[in-house]
N, C-alpha and C positions, 0 to 999 in steps of 0.2 A: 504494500500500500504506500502510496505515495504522499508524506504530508508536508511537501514541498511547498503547495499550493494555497495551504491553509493559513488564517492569519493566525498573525502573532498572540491574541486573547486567544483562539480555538484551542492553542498550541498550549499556552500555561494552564488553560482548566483540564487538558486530558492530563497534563504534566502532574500537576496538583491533584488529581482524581487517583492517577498511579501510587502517586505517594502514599494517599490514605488507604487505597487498596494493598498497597503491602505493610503499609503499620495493622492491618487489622488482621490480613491472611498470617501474618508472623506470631499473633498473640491464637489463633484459635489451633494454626499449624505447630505451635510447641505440645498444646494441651491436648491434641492427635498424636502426635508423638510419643508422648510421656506415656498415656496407656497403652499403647502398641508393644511398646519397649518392656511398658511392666506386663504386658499378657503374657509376651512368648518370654520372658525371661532373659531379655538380653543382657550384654554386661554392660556395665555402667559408659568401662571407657570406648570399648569399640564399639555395644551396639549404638550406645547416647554419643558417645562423642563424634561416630563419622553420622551419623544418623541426620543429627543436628543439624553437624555443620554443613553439610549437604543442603540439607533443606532449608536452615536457615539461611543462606547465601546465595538461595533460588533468583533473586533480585539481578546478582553479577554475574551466577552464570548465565539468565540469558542475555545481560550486557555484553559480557565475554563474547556467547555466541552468536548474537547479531552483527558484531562490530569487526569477527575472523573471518566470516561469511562477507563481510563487504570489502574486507583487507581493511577498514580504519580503523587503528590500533589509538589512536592518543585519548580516546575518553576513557577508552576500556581498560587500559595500562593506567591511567591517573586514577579512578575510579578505585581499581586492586590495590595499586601501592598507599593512593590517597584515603582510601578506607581503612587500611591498618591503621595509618595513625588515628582519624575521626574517629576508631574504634573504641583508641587506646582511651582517647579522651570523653569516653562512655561512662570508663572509671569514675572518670571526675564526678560525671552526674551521681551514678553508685551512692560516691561517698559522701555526696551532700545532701543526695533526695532518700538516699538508699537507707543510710547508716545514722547520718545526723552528728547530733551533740554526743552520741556516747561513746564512741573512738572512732580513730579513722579506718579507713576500709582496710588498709593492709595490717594494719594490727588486728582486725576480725579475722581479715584471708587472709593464710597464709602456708606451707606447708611445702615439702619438700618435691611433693610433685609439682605444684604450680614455678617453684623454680624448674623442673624439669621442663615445663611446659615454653618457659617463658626463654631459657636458652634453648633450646630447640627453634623454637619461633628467629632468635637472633640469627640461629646457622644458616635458616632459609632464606633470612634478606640479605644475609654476605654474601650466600650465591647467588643472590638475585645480580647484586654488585657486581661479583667473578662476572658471573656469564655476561655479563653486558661488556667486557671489555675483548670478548673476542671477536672473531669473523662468523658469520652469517655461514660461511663453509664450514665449518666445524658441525658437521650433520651428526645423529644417532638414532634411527628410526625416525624420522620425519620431522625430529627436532634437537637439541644440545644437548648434551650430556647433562650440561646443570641443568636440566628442567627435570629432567630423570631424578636424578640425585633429588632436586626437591621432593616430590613424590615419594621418594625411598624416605629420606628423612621422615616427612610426615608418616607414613605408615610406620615405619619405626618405634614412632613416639609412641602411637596408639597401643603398639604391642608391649611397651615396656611399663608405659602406666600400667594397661591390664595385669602387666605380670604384677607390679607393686602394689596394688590392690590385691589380687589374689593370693599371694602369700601371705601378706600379714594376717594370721588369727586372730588376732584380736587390733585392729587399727584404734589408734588415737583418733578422737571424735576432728581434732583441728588437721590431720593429717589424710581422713578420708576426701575425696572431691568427687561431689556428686556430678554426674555432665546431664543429667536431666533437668531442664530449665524448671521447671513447675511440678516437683515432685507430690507439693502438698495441695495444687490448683486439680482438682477431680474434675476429668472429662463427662458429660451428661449424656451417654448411651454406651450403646457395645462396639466390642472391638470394631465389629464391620464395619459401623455404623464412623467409625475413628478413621476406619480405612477409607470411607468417601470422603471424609473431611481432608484426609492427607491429598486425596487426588483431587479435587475443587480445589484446596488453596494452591497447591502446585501451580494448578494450570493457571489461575490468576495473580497467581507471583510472575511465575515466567512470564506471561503478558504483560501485566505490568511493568515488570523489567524491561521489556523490548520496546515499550512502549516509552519510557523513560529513557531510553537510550537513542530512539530515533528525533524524539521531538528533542530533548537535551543538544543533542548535535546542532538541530534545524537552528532554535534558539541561542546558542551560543556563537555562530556564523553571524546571525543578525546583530544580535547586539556587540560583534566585534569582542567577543571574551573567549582567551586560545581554550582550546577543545582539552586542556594538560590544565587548565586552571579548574575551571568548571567541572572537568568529571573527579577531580581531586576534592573538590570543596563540597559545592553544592549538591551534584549527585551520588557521593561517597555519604553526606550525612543523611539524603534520603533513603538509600539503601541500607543505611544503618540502624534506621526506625525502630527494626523489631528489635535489636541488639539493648538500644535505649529499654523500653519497654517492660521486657521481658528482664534484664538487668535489674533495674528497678524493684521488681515484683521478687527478685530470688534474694535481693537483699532485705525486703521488707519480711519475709521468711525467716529470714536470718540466717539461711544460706549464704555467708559469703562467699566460701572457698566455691563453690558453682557459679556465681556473678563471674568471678576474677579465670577463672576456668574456662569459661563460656568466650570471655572475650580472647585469651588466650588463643582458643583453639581454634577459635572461626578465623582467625588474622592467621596462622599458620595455615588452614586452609589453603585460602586466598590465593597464593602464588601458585598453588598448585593448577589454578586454571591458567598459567600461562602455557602449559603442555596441553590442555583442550585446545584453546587457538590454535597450538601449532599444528597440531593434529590436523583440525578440519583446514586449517587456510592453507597447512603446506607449508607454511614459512615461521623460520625460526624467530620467536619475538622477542626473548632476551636480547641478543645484538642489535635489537633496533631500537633499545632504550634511550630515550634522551637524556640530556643532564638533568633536566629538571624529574623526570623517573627517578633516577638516582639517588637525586635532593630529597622526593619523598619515602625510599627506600631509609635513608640516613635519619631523617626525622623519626621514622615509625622503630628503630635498632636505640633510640635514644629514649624514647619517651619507654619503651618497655624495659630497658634499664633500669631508669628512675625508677621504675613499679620495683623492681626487682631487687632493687638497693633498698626499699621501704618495708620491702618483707622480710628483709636481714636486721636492718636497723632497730625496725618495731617500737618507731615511737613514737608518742601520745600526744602529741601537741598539735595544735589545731587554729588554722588561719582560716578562718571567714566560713566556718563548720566544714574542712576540709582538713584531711593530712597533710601534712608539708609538700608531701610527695604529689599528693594531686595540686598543689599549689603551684610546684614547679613546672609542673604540666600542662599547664594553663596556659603559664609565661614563657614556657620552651614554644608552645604550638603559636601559639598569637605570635611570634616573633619568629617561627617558622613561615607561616603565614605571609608576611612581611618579606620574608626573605625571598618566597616564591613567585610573591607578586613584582619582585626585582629581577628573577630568573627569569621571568616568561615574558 
């Protein structure tokens, strides 16, 4: 479909409709999820954690794959890289919607898997870095070795949480990390009944998605805003709707280590759809990262440090009902921000 032709209001209300249709597909498609997961028994970190993040990221993949399918990469690569960071700074909301006056969030979450979780996530964006510094000939089945390697990582991860969950007999309550977003939020019917709900919000996520990606572009031409700003910014924080959301709701549980988990693993996701593009378009999209890719690669390796350093530190002080940690997170991004709108 073509909406070349459509004006510029037709274009921000279907834009704006997309939005609200995946903040809402995200909240009913977790609480599908969660009884799915708990009928057949799956395990926490593989069934919940790829489950999830699969689903919940339904937004970028079909961003991803509407944009390999046309060959334009720059919303769809801002979007990935720019969505780790607008992720990270999900936290922030977390810990000041989520958490409040009673500590900050990484003093709640905290635990030796979510460091596992969180350098893992650092190793994917170093390859994101590696692989962009070589040639486009550097083939491996139809795309780079680092894209591979990503994929490996991630799957990796998933297998050694599970194992570390699974041995321990008796787990410390602060050391378990549920990956089910809504553990305590009860789905209202039977599994099948979970199982249409998984397939209806699918389908209007991934529409949505394609739908935010086609007009995203259209609009961003017009208004003269580079296609590396905009799918970084603006439609990185629409597709992160449910993230917000559903964050919010696992800390209001008191689930943190699942909040801080959740965001973790859905930003480790992410790069792995750089190997879907390469897949369907044929071409390797690591090596055609721009600098300003990079920039957002470097931001989202920085800001989940910070988280990282605050679940080591673990401490209680509290700027504006925030952690220190999300404080600096604020003032790293805002000033990332700044620095990108001088990049591009």
């Amino acid at each position: 479909m073509d909406f070349s032709h459509w004006s510029s209001l037709i274009l921000i209300l279907l834009f704006v409709t997309s939005t609200i249709a995946i903040w809402i597909s995200g909240i009913k498609l977790t609480k599908a999820i969660d009884a799915i997961t708990s009928h057949y028994g799956l395990g926490e970190a593989f069934g919940g954690m790829v489950f999830l993040a699969i689903i919940t990221n339904l937004p970028e993949i079909a961003i991803t794959i509407v944009a390999a399918i046309h060959k334009n990469y720059d919303i769809a690569i801002s979007n990935i890289l720019g969505g780790i960071a607008i992720q990270t700074v999900v936290l922030v909301l977390i810990d000041v919607f989520g958490v409040g006056r009673s500590a900050p969030l990484t003093q709640k979450g905290h635990s030796k898997i979510l460091i596992l979780e969180g350098v893992a996530l650092i190793f994917i964006l170093c390859l994101v870095i590696l692989g962009a510094q070589f040639s486009n000939q550097l083939i491996f089945f139809r795309s780079t070795p680092f894209e591979w390697l990503i994929v490996g990582i991630w799957l990796g991860t998933i297998f050694l949480v599970a194992s570390m969950i699974e041995t321990k007999q008796k787990p410390k309550p602060e050391e378990l990390v549920h990956h089910l977003r809504m553990p305590k939020s009860t789905f209202k019917g039977s599994v099948v009944a979970a199982w249409w709900v998984l397939a209806l919000g699918a389908i209007i996520t991934l529409f949505s998605g394609w739908a935010l990606e086609v007009t995203g572009e259209i609009l961003s031409i017009r208004w003269g805003i580079s296609g590396v700003l905009f799918g970084g910014t603006i439609l990185a924080l629409c597709t992160a709707l449910p993230e917000i959301s559903t964050g919010i709701a696992s800390a209001k549980i008191r689930d943190y280590n699942m909040a801080v988990s959740d965001i973790f693993g859905g930003n480790a996701f992410l790069p792995v759809l750089f190997l879907v593009a390469s897949l369907i378009s044929g071409e390797a999209i690591l090596p055609n990262l721009k600098p300003s890719d990079i920039y957002l690669t470097t931001l989202g390796i920085i800001l989940t440090g910070v988280y990282m350093a605050g679940m080591v530190i673990h401490s209680k002080k509290q700027i504006f009902r925030m952690g220190v940690d999300s404080f600096l997170v604020v003032i790293i991004y805002l000033l990332g921000l700044m620095g990108l709108l001088l990049l591009v």
